[in-house]
C-alpha positions, 0 to 999 in steps of 0.5 A: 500500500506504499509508504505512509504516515503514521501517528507518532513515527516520525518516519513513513512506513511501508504498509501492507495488506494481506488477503491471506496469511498461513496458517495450520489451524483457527487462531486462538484470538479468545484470550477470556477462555484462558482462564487466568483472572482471579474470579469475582464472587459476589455474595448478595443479601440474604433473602429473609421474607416471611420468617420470624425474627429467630430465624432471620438472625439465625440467616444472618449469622449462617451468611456470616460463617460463609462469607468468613469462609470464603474469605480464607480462599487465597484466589477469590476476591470477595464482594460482601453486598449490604442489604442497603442500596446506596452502599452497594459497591460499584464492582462488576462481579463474574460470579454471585452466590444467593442465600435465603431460608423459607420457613413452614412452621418449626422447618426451615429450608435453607439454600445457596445458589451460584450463578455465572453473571455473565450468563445467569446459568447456574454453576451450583445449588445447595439446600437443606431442611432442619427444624429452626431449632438447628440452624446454629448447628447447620452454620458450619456444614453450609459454610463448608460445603459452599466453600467446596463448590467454590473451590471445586468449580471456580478455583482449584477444579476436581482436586479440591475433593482430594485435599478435603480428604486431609481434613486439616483446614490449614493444610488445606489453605497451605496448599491453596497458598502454594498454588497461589505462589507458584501462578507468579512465577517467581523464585521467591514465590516458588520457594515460599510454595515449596515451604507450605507443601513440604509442611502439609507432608510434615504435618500429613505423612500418611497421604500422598498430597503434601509429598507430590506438591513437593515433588513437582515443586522441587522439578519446576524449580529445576526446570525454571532454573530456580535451583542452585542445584539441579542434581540435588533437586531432581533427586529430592524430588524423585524421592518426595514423589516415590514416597507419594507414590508409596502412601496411595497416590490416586492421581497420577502426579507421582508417576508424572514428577517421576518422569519429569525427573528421568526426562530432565536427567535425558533418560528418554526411554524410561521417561516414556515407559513411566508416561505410557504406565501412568496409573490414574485412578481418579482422572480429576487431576489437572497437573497430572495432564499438564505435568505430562504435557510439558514431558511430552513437549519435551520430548518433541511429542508436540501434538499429544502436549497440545491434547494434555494441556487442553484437558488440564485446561478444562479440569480447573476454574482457574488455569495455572500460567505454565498450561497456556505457555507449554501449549504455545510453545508446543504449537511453535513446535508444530508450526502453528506459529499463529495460535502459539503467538496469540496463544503467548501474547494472552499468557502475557496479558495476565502475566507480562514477565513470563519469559517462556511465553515472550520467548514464544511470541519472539520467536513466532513472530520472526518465522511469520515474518514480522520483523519490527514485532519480534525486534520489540519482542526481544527488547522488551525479554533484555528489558524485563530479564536484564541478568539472564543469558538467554542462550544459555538458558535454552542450553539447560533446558531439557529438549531432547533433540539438538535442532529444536534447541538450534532453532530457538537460538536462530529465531531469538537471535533475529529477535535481538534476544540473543547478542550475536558474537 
Protein backbone atom coordinates (compact mmCIF):
# COMPACT_ATOMS: atom_id res chain seq x y z
CA UNK A 1 0.00 0.00 0.00
CA UNK A 2 3.27 2.18 -0.20
CA UNK A 3 4.77 4.35 2.21
CA UNK A 4 3.00 6.13 4.97
CA UNK A 5 2.46 8.42 7.64
CA UNK A 6 1.82 7.36 10.75
CA UNK A 7 0.65 8.54 14.15
CA UNK A 8 3.81 9.46 16.50
CA UNK A 9 6.78 7.81 13.90
CA UNK A 10 8.36 10.40 12.72
CA UNK A 11 9.37 8.25 9.62
CA UNK A 12 6.82 6.82 6.87
CA UNK A 13 6.45 3.16 6.96
CA UNK A 14 5.52 1.00 4.40
CA UNK A 15 2.28 -0.61 4.67
CA UNK A 16 0.89 -3.63 3.67
CA UNK A 17 -2.07 -5.58 3.02
CA UNK A 18 -2.61 -9.29 3.43
CA UNK A 19 -5.59 -11.14 1.95
CA UNK A 20 -4.15 -14.31 3.40
CA UNK A 21 -1.80 -15.44 5.94
CA UNK A 22 -0.84 -19.18 6.58
CA UNK A 23 -1.98 -20.83 8.87
CA UNK A 24 -2.35 -24.67 10.23
CA UNK A 25 -5.39 -24.21 12.18
CA UNK A 26 -8.25 -21.24 13.51
CA UNK A 27 -6.38 -18.91 15.79
CA UNK A 28 -6.69 -18.87 19.26
CA UNK A 29 -7.83 -14.95 19.39
CA UNK A 30 -10.29 -15.70 22.65
CA UNK A 31 -7.79 -14.99 25.27
CA UNK A 32 -11.08 -14.88 28.26
CA UNK A 33 -11.01 -18.58 27.51
CA UNK A 34 -7.58 -18.89 29.35
CA UNK A 35 -8.93 -18.52 32.41
CA UNK A 36 -6.33 -16.69 34.28
CA UNK A 37 -8.20 -13.87 36.19
CA UNK A 38 -8.96 -14.33 39.57
CA UNK A 39 -12.61 -14.73 39.93
CA UNK A 40 -15.01 -12.05 41.45
CA UNK A 41 -17.53 -13.72 43.63
CA UNK A 42 -20.49 -11.56 44.71
CA UNK A 43 -22.21 -12.80 47.86
CA UNK A 44 -25.66 -10.84 47.89
CA UNK A 45 -28.12 -10.15 50.64
CA UNK A 46 -29.92 -12.96 52.46
CA UNK A 47 -33.48 -13.50 51.40
CA UNK A 48 -35.48 -13.49 54.67
CA UNK A 49 -39.49 -12.67 53.67
CA UNK A 50 -41.82 -14.44 55.63
CA UNK A 51 -39.71 -15.87 58.58
CA UNK A 52 -39.61 -14.98 62.11
CA UNK A 53 -37.49 -12.99 63.90
CA UNK A 54 -35.46 -16.20 65.32
CA UNK A 55 -34.82 -17.45 62.07
CA UNK A 56 -33.80 -14.19 60.03
CA UNK A 57 -30.95 -13.61 62.87
CA UNK A 58 -30.01 -17.35 62.54
CA UNK A 59 -29.73 -16.36 58.35
CA UNK A 60 -27.98 -13.71 59.03
CA UNK A 61 -25.17 -15.38 61.20
CA UNK A 62 -25.11 -18.68 58.68
CA UNK A 63 -24.41 -15.99 55.68
CA UNK A 64 -21.65 -14.84 58.24
CA UNK A 65 -19.95 -18.04 58.53
CA UNK A 66 -19.94 -18.03 54.78
CA UNK A 67 -18.60 -15.21 53.97
CA UNK A 68 -15.72 -15.93 56.65
CA UNK A 69 -15.06 -18.82 54.91
CA UNK A 70 -14.80 -17.90 51.74
CA UNK A 71 -12.87 -15.16 52.55
CA UNK A 72 -9.86 -17.60 53.62
CA UNK A 73 -9.66 -18.73 49.51
CA UNK A 74 -6.38 -17.03 48.54
CA UNK A 75 -7.70 -16.79 44.68
CA UNK A 76 -11.06 -15.21 45.34
CA UNK A 77 -11.85 -11.68 45.59
CA UNK A 78 -14.67 -11.19 47.75
CA UNK A 79 -17.53 -8.95 47.29
CA UNK A 80 -19.82 -8.77 50.79
CA UNK A 81 -23.06 -6.97 49.46
CA UNK A 82 -25.23 -4.87 52.03
CA UNK A 83 -28.71 -5.11 52.05
CA UNK A 84 -28.69 -1.21 51.82
CA UNK A 85 -28.52 0.00 48.41
CA UNK A 86 -26.84 3.00 48.43
CA UNK A 87 -23.82 1.18 49.91
CA UNK A 88 -23.78 -1.04 47.21
CA UNK A 89 -20.13 -1.04 45.85
CA UNK A 90 -19.91 -0.41 42.28
CA UNK A 91 -17.85 -3.51 41.28
CA UNK A 92 -18.70 -6.00 38.24
CA UNK A 93 -18.53 -9.34 39.56
CA UNK A 94 -18.21 -12.53 37.36
CA UNK A 95 -19.72 -14.72 39.92
CA UNK A 96 -22.67 -14.06 42.57
CA UNK A 97 -23.75 -16.75 45.47
CA UNK A 98 -27.57 -16.17 46.70
CA UNK A 99 -28.92 -17.49 50.45
CA UNK A 100 -32.00 -17.30 51.69
CA UNK A 101 -34.30 -19.60 54.04
CA UNK A 102 -38.14 -20.47 53.61
CA UNK A 103 -39.71 -21.24 56.76
CA UNK A 104 -43.11 -23.68 57.19
CA UNK A 105 -43.73 -23.91 60.95
CA UNK A 106 -40.60 -25.16 63.01
CA UNK A 107 -38.96 -26.33 59.29
CA UNK A 108 -36.76 -24.14 57.90
CA UNK A 109 -35.22 -24.99 54.49
CA UNK A 110 -32.06 -23.18 53.77
CA UNK A 111 -30.44 -22.67 50.09
CA UNK A 112 -27.40 -21.27 48.43
CA UNK A 113 -27.31 -20.96 44.70
CA UNK A 114 -24.14 -19.85 42.42
CA UNK A 115 -24.83 -18.16 39.43
CA UNK A 116 -22.41 -17.16 36.44
CA UNK A 117 -23.49 -13.45 35.73
CA UNK A 118 -22.37 -13.38 32.51
CA UNK A 119 -24.95 -15.92 31.51
CA UNK A 120 -27.31 -16.26 34.76
CA UNK A 121 -26.68 -20.01 34.43
CA UNK A 122 -26.28 -21.95 37.49
CA UNK A 123 -22.85 -23.26 38.37
CA UNK A 124 -24.30 -24.80 41.75
CA UNK A 125 -27.22 -25.37 44.04
CA UNK A 126 -27.37 -26.48 47.61
CA UNK A 127 -30.18 -26.66 50.28
CA UNK A 128 -31.21 -28.25 53.41
CA UNK A 129 -34.35 -28.64 55.69
CA UNK A 130 -33.71 -28.82 59.62
CA UNK A 131 -36.06 -27.58 62.17
CA UNK A 132 -35.31 -23.89 63.32
CA UNK A 133 -34.07 -25.26 66.36
CA UNK A 134 -31.00 -26.19 64.40
CA UNK A 135 -29.86 -23.50 62.26
CA UNK A 136 -26.74 -22.55 64.83
CA UNK A 137 -25.63 -26.23 64.09
CA UNK A 138 -26.28 -26.18 60.39
CA UNK A 139 -23.93 -22.91 60.20
CA UNK A 140 -20.83 -24.85 59.80
CA UNK A 141 -21.97 -27.53 57.25
CA UNK A 142 -23.21 -24.73 54.78
CA UNK A 143 -20.29 -22.79 55.11
CA UNK A 144 -18.01 -25.67 54.36
CA UNK A 145 -19.96 -27.28 51.60
CA UNK A 146 -20.45 -23.95 49.64
CA UNK A 147 -16.62 -23.05 50.16
CA UNK A 148 -16.18 -26.65 48.40
CA UNK A 149 -18.13 -25.76 45.21
CA UNK A 150 -16.36 -22.83 45.21
CA UNK A 151 -13.36 -24.22 45.21
CA UNK A 152 -14.15 -27.07 43.05
CA UNK A 153 -15.89 -25.02 40.33
CA UNK A 154 -14.13 -21.67 40.11
CA UNK A 155 -10.69 -22.24 41.75
CA UNK A 156 -8.98 -25.19 42.13
CA UNK A 157 -11.15 -27.95 39.85
CA UNK A 158 -11.94 -31.57 40.88
CA UNK A 159 -8.53 -31.78 43.16
CA UNK A 160 -10.32 -29.72 45.89
CA UNK A 161 -12.19 -33.01 46.63
CA UNK A 162 -8.92 -34.77 47.27
CA UNK A 163 -7.19 -32.28 49.69
CA UNK A 164 -10.51 -32.44 51.64
CA UNK A 165 -9.52 -35.81 52.45
CA UNK A 166 -6.96 -34.17 54.57
CA UNK A 167 -9.29 -32.86 56.84
CA UNK A 168 -6.97 -30.18 58.18
CA UNK A 169 -8.46 -26.84 57.28
CA UNK A 170 -4.98 -25.09 57.43
CA UNK A 171 -3.16 -27.93 55.25
CA UNK A 172 -5.89 -27.01 53.04
CA UNK A 173 -5.23 -23.28 52.90
CA UNK A 174 -1.21 -24.20 52.79
CA UNK A 175 -1.91 -25.77 49.68
CA UNK A 176 -4.41 -23.13 48.03
CA UNK A 177 -1.26 -20.72 49.14
CA UNK A 178 1.21 -22.57 47.32
CA UNK A 179 -0.85 -22.71 44.42
CA UNK A 180 -1.41 -19.30 44.69
CA UNK A 181 2.51 -18.66 44.70
CA UNK A 182 3.59 -20.82 42.31
CA UNK A 183 0.98 -18.76 39.41
CA UNK A 184 3.51 -15.81 40.00
CA UNK A 185 6.17 -17.32 38.73
CA UNK A 186 8.99 -16.26 40.57
CA UNK A 187 11.92 -17.61 42.60
CA UNK A 188 10.69 -16.02 45.81
CA UNK A 189 7.35 -17.20 45.24
CA UNK A 190 8.44 -20.93 44.35
CA UNK A 191 10.28 -21.18 47.33
CA UNK A 192 7.54 -19.92 49.67
CA UNK A 193 5.38 -22.55 47.67
CA UNK A 194 7.66 -25.12 48.22
CA UNK A 195 7.64 -24.15 52.13
CA UNK A 196 3.90 -24.72 52.51
CA UNK A 197 3.94 -28.20 50.72
CA UNK A 198 6.78 -29.81 52.47
CA UNK A 199 4.95 -28.62 55.79
CA UNK A 200 1.27 -30.30 54.54
CA UNK A 201 3.87 -33.71 54.13
CA UNK A 202 5.29 -32.97 57.62
CA UNK A 203 2.04 -32.49 59.27
CA UNK A 204 0.19 -35.32 56.97
CA UNK A 205 2.84 -38.05 56.21
CA UNK A 206 0.10 -40.86 55.74
CA UNK A 207 -1.31 -39.05 52.49
CA UNK A 208 0.37 -38.56 49.22
CA UNK A 209 -0.55 -34.68 48.57
CA UNK A 210 1.63 -32.57 50.52
CA UNK A 211 4.71 -35.49 49.18
CA UNK A 212 3.52 -34.90 45.48
CA UNK A 213 3.15 -30.92 45.54
CA UNK A 214 6.72 -31.28 46.94
CA UNK A 215 7.94 -33.19 44.43
CA UNK A 216 6.62 -31.22 41.46
CA UNK A 217 7.72 -28.23 43.38
CA UNK A 218 11.36 -29.06 43.53
CA UNK A 219 11.05 -30.49 39.45
CA UNK A 220 9.82 -26.73 38.41
CA UNK A 221 12.41 -25.19 40.45
CA UNK A 222 14.68 -27.08 38.36
CA UNK A 223 13.18 -26.67 35.10
CA UNK A 224 12.69 -23.00 35.92
CA UNK A 225 16.09 -22.85 36.98
CA UNK A 226 15.37 -21.56 40.24
CA UNK A 227 18.00 -24.20 41.64
CA UNK A 228 21.50 -23.61 42.96
CA UNK A 229 21.47 -27.36 42.46
CA UNK A 230 19.82 -29.23 39.58
CA UNK A 231 21.02 -32.76 40.85
CA UNK A 232 20.37 -32.49 44.34
CA UNK A 233 16.55 -31.07 43.50
CA UNK A 234 15.90 -33.80 40.94
CA UNK A 235 16.78 -36.31 43.37
CA UNK A 236 14.81 -34.53 46.15
CA UNK A 237 12.05 -34.86 44.02
CA UNK A 238 12.20 -38.03 42.70
CA UNK A 239 12.40 -39.03 46.37
CA UNK A 240 9.24 -36.99 47.67
CA UNK A 241 7.41 -38.37 44.75
CA UNK A 242 8.39 -42.09 45.01
CA UNK A 243 7.29 -41.55 48.87
CA UNK A 244 3.60 -40.14 47.44
CA UNK A 245 3.58 -43.00 45.17
CA UNK A 246 4.33 -45.11 48.01
CA UNK A 247 1.06 -43.59 50.51
CA UNK A 248 -1.51 -44.03 47.75
CA UNK A 249 -1.10 -41.50 45.04
CA UNK A 250 -4.71 -41.82 43.25
CA UNK A 251 -3.92 -39.15 40.63
CA UNK A 252 -1.06 -39.88 38.58
CA UNK A 253 1.21 -36.96 39.66
CA UNK A 254 3.52 -39.23 41.37
CA UNK A 255 4.27 -41.29 38.34
CA UNK A 256 4.38 -37.81 36.07
CA UNK A 257 7.07 -35.93 38.62
CA UNK A 258 8.80 -39.02 38.12
CA UNK A 259 9.10 -38.97 34.51
CA UNK A 260 9.83 -35.37 34.53
CA UNK A 261 12.81 -36.07 36.68
CA UNK A 262 14.01 -39.11 34.13
CA UNK A 263 13.41 -36.75 31.10
CA UNK A 264 15.39 -33.97 32.85
CA UNK A 265 18.06 -36.43 33.68
CA UNK A 266 17.73 -37.24 29.38
CA UNK A 267 16.91 -40.95 30.22
CA UNK A 268 14.28 -40.53 27.46
CA UNK A 269 13.33 -44.10 27.44
CA UNK A 270 12.38 -44.62 30.99
CA UNK A 271 10.53 -41.01 30.90
CA UNK A 272 8.31 -42.75 28.34
CA UNK A 273 7.92 -46.09 29.70
CA UNK A 274 6.55 -44.11 33.26
CA UNK A 275 4.32 -41.91 30.80
CA UNK A 276 2.80 -44.71 28.94
CA UNK A 277 2.35 -46.94 32.69
CA UNK A 278 0.57 -43.87 34.04
CA UNK A 279 -1.53 -45.11 36.75
CA UNK A 280 -4.89 -42.83 37.06
CA UNK A 281 -7.05 -43.92 39.48
CA UNK A 282 -9.24 -40.81 39.82
CA UNK A 283 -8.65 -38.70 36.47
CA UNK A 284 -9.87 -35.18 38.00
CA UNK A 285 -6.12 -34.10 38.44
CA UNK A 286 -5.20 -31.23 36.32
CA UNK A 287 -1.42 -31.08 36.92
CA UNK A 288 -1.17 -34.72 36.25
CA UNK A 289 -2.09 -33.58 32.49
CA UNK A 290 -0.29 -30.57 32.48
CA UNK A 291 2.75 -32.20 34.08
CA UNK A 292 2.53 -34.93 31.44
CA UNK A 293 2.20 -32.37 28.60
CA UNK A 294 5.02 -30.31 29.18
CA UNK A 295 7.29 -34.01 29.45
CA UNK A 296 5.64 -34.53 26.22
CA UNK A 297 6.96 -31.41 24.72
CA UNK A 298 9.97 -32.31 25.84
CA UNK A 299 10.20 -34.69 24.13
CA UNK A 300 9.02 -33.20 20.94
CA UNK A 301 5.79 -35.24 21.31
CA UNK A 302 4.14 -31.57 20.44
CA UNK A 303 0.77 -32.51 19.38
CA UNK A 304 -0.08 -35.30 22.23
CA UNK A 305 1.39 -31.94 24.92
CA UNK A 306 -1.24 -29.92 22.92
CA UNK A 307 -4.21 -32.54 23.88
CA UNK A 308 -2.90 -32.88 27.52
CA UNK A 309 -2.71 -29.24 28.12
CA UNK A 310 -6.15 -28.74 26.61
CA UNK A 311 -7.89 -31.20 29.24
CA UNK A 312 -5.81 -29.52 32.16
CA UNK A 313 -7.24 -26.56 30.96
CA UNK A 314 -10.77 -27.87 31.16
CA UNK A 315 -10.33 -29.71 34.56
CA UNK A 316 -9.74 -26.35 36.72
CA UNK A 317 -11.68 -22.90 37.43
CA UNK A 318 -8.52 -21.03 37.43
CA UNK A 319 -5.71 -22.09 34.71
CA UNK A 320 -2.31 -22.30 36.25
CA UNK A 321 0.15 -19.86 33.94
CA UNK A 322 2.56 -22.57 32.74
CA UNK A 323 -0.59 -24.52 30.98
CA UNK A 324 -1.20 -21.92 28.39
CA UNK A 325 2.60 -21.28 27.97
CA UNK A 326 3.68 -25.07 27.28
CA UNK A 327 0.83 -25.47 24.89
CA UNK A 328 2.15 -22.07 22.99
CA UNK A 329 5.23 -23.42 22.82
CA UNK A 330 4.41 -26.71 21.79
CA UNK A 331 2.01 -25.24 18.94
CA UNK A 332 5.52 -23.38 17.92
CA UNK A 333 6.82 -26.85 17.95
CA UNK A 334 4.29 -27.97 15.28
CA UNK A 335 4.31 -24.77 13.21
CA UNK A 336 1.24 -23.47 14.24
CA UNK A 337 3.02 -20.16 14.91
CA UNK A 338 -0.21 -18.02 14.60
CA UNK A 339 -2.24 -19.59 17.53
CA UNK A 340 1.40 -20.22 19.56
CA UNK A 341 1.61 -16.39 19.06
CA UNK A 342 -1.95 -15.36 20.25
CA UNK A 343 -1.67 -18.21 22.49
CA UNK A 344 1.71 -16.22 24.08
CA UNK A 345 0.51 -12.97 23.97
CA UNK A 346 -2.67 -13.99 26.28
CA UNK A 347 -0.38 -15.66 28.77
CA UNK A 348 1.32 -12.01 28.75
CA UNK A 349 -1.63 -10.01 29.08
CA UNK A 350 -2.03 -11.74 32.71
CA UNK A 351 1.39 -12.20 33.42
CA UNK A 352 3.94 -9.85 31.41
CA UNK A 353 7.22 -11.15 32.67
CA UNK A 354 6.73 -14.74 31.68
CA UNK A 355 9.85 -15.14 29.79
CA UNK A 356 8.75 -18.53 28.42
CA UNK A 357 5.55 -17.05 26.77
CA UNK A 358 7.97 -13.99 25.42
CA UNK A 359 10.06 -16.31 24.11
CA UNK A 360 7.48 -17.72 22.16
CA UNK A 361 5.73 -14.60 20.61
CA UNK A 362 9.60 -13.55 19.67
CA UNK A 363 10.30 -16.45 18.15
CA UNK A 364 6.81 -16.78 16.31
CA UNK A 365 6.83 -13.68 15.13
CA UNK A 366 10.48 -13.98 13.46
CA UNK A 367 9.27 -17.35 11.45
CA UNK A 368 5.95 -15.13 10.35
CA UNK A 369 7.94 -12.61 9.30
CA UNK A 370 7.10 -9.85 11.12
CA UNK A 371 10.43 -8.45 11.97
CA UNK A 372 9.76 -4.87 13.84
CA UNK A 373 7.42 -7.08 16.21
CA UNK A 374 9.66 -9.54 17.08
CA UNK A 375 12.78 -6.99 17.46
CA UNK A 376 10.34 -5.36 20.12
CA UNK A 377 9.79 -8.64 21.49
CA UNK A 378 13.07 -9.08 22.08
CA UNK A 379 13.79 -5.61 23.67
CA UNK A 380 11.31 -5.93 25.55
CA UNK A 381 12.73 -10.05 27.10
CA UNK A 382 16.70 -7.74 27.79
CA UNK A 383 14.47 -5.27 29.47
CA UNK A 384 12.30 -7.49 31.86
CA UNK A 385 15.39 -10.26 32.36
CA UNK A 386 18.44 -7.78 32.09
CA UNK A 387 20.55 -10.83 34.06
CA UNK A 388 19.90 -13.76 32.04
CA UNK A 389 21.60 -15.29 29.03
CA UNK A 390 19.34 -16.06 27.06
CA UNK A 391 21.45 -18.52 25.15
CA UNK A 392 22.47 -20.35 28.00
CA UNK A 393 19.26 -20.62 29.32
CA UNK A 394 17.92 -22.78 26.30
CA UNK A 395 21.20 -24.51 26.61
CA UNK A 396 19.94 -26.11 30.43
CA UNK A 397 16.54 -26.87 29.14
CA UNK A 398 15.68 -30.24 28.82
CA UNK A 399 14.53 -30.60 24.91
CA UNK A 400 15.84 -33.64 23.96
CA UNK A 401 16.67 -33.17 20.30
CA UNK A 402 19.51 -30.52 19.38
CA UNK A 403 17.84 -28.99 16.47
CA UNK A 404 14.82 -27.71 18.43
CA UNK A 405 17.10 -26.00 20.72
CA UNK A 406 19.15 -24.53 17.32
CA UNK A 407 16.21 -23.05 16.06
CA UNK A 408 15.12 -21.29 19.11
CA UNK A 409 18.53 -19.76 19.28
CA UNK A 410 18.45 -18.77 15.50
CA UNK A 411 14.85 -17.19 15.93
CA UNK A 412 15.73 -15.26 19.08
CA UNK A 413 18.74 -14.17 17.90
CA UNK A 414 16.84 -12.44 14.99
CA UNK A 415 14.76 -11.36 17.66
CA UNK A 416 17.75 -9.20 19.36
CA UNK A 417 17.08 -11.58 22.35
CA UNK A 418 20.18 -13.37 21.86
CA UNK A 419 23.61 -10.98 21.12
CA UNK A 420 25.36 -12.01 18.18
CA UNK A 421 29.02 -12.64 18.82
Amino acid sequence: MGRQALKNIPEEVEVYEFSDLPSDGPVESDHRSLALETPTLAILPSHTEMVDDTVRAAIGMIRGDLVHSLSSIPELSLIDVPPEPDRRPDTAARYMIETGVHQFGDSVRVFAVLFDVNTMNVVKSHKWTVNATELFALSDRVAEEVTRSVEVELIVGEPARFYAELEDPEAIQRIYLGWFHLRNETKEDWQIALEMFDRVAADHPDKPYGFVLAGFAYWLGTASQWVNDPDGALTRAEELARRGAEVGDPTGMAQAVQAAVLMSRGQVDEALAMLDHLEIVRPTCDVTYGLEGSVRRYLGQWEQAVELLDKAMRLTGINKPWYPTVKSSSLFLGNRLEEAASLAQGVLDYQPNNLEALMVLAASEVELGLERRARATGELIKQRFPAIDVESWLDKTPYQRREVIDRWKDDLTSAGAISVG
